[in-house]
C-alpha positions in Angstrom: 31.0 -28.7 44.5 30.1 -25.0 43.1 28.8 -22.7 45.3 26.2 -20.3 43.2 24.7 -17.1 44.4 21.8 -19.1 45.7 24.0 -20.9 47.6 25.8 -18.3 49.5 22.5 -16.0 50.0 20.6 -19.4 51.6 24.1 -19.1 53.7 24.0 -15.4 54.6 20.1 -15.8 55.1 20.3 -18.9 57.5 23.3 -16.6 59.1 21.1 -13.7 59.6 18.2 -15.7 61.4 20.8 -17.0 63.5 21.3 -13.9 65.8 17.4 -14.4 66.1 17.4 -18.1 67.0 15.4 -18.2 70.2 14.1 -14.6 71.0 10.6 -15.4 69.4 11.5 -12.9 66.8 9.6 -13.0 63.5 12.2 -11.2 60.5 10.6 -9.5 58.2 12.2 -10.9 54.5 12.9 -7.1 53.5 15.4 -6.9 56.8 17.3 -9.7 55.9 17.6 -8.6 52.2 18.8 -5.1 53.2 21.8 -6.7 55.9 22.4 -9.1 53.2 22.5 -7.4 50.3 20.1 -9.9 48.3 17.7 -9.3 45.9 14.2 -9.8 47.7 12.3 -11.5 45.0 15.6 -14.2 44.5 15.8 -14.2 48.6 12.0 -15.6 48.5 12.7 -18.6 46.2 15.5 -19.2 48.4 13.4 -19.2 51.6 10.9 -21.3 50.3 13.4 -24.0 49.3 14.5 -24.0 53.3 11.5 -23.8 54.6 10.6 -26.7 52.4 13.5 -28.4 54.1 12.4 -27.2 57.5 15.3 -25.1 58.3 12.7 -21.7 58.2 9.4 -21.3 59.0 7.4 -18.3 58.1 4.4 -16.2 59.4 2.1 -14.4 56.1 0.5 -11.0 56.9 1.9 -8.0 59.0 4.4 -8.6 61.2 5.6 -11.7 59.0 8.9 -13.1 57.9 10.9 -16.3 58.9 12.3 -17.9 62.1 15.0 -19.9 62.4 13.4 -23.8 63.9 16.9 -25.5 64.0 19.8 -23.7 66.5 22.8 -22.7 64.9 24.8 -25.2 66.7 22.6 -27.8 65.2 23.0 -26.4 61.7 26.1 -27.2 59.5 27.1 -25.6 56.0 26.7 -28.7 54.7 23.2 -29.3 55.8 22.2 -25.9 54.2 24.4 -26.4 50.9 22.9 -30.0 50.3 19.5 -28.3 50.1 20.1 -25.4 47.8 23.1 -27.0 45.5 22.8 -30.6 45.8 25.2 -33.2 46.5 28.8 -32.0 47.8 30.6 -34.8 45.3 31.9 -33.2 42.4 31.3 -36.1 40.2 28.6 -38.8 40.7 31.3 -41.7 41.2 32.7 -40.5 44.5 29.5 -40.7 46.3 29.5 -43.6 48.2 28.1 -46.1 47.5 28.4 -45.3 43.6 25.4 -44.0 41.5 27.3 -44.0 38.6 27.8 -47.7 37.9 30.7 -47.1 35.0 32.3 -51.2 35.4 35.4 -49.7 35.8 35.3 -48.5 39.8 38.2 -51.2 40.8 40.4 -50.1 38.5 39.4 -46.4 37.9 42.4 -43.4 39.4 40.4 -40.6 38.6 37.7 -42.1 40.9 40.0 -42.4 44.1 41.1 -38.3 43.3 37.5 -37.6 43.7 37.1 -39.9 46.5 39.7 -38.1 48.6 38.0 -34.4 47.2 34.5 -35.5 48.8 36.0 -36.5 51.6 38.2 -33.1 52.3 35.3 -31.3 51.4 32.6 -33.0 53.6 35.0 -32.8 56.3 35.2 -29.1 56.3 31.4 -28.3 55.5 30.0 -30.9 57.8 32.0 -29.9 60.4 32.0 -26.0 60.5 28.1 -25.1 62.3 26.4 -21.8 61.9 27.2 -20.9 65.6 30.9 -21.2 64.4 30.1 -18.9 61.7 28.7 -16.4 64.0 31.8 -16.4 66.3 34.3 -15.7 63.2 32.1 -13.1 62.3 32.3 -11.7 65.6 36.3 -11.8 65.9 36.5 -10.8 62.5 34.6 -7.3 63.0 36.3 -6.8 66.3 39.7 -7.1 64.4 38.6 -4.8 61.9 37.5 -1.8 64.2 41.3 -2.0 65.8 42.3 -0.8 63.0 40.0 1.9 62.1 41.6 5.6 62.5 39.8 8.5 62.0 41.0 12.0 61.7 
């Protein structure tokens, strides 16, 4: 699994709609570019893929932009990387069951490596939810303003 800048702006943009998630609020795609630091015309291709997986939904005209339509508790990294990478299995072998028929699954080594790398890595991302995310993010800026001194 590679995770490409698509991949971690779908991540940062999911993230962003999250503090929105049930307060009726419509964000406007230039808001979530600015916070996030991405590129609005890539940011729309990326929105369109989620809404296509019905992650987003969006509202045209003034006043637009995207809500959230899953919560964040409902929402793993995972789900959202699936969508915008593809499969989690670094080679096609270790999905299970095999789309790559190669004859040689029984006695193949390589193929239980990769079996024990999807696993470990499905493990993590279909675990960790975007309402986890949010309370990181949280302790992590409180820790960071203990230790900001001005003079």
């Amino acid at each position: 699994m590679k995770i490409t800048y698509k991949g971690d702006y779908a991540l940062k943009a999911i993230l962003d709609l999250c503090y929105f998630y049930g307060s009726n609020t419509v964000v406007p795609i230039t808001d979530i570019s600015r916070r996030q630091n991405i590129p609005v015309k890539f940011l729309e291709h990326i929105m369109l893929s989620l809404k296509k997986a019905g992650f987003v939904d969006s509202k045209r005209g003034t006043g637009g932009g995207f809500v959230l339509l899953k919560s964040p508790g409902e929402m793993t990294i995972g789900d959202v990387v699936r969508v915008i990478e593809g499969p989690i299995e670094p080679i096609a072998c270790s999905k299970c069951p095999s789309e790559a028929d190669c004859g040689e699954e029984d006695i193949c080594a390589f193929r239980e490596v990769w079996l024990k790398v999807t696993k470990a890595t499905t493990d993590i991302v279909d675990y960790v939810t975007f309402t986890d995310i949010m309370r990181r993010t949280k302790e992590l800026k409180e820790i960071s303003s203990e230790y900001m001194y001005y003079i």
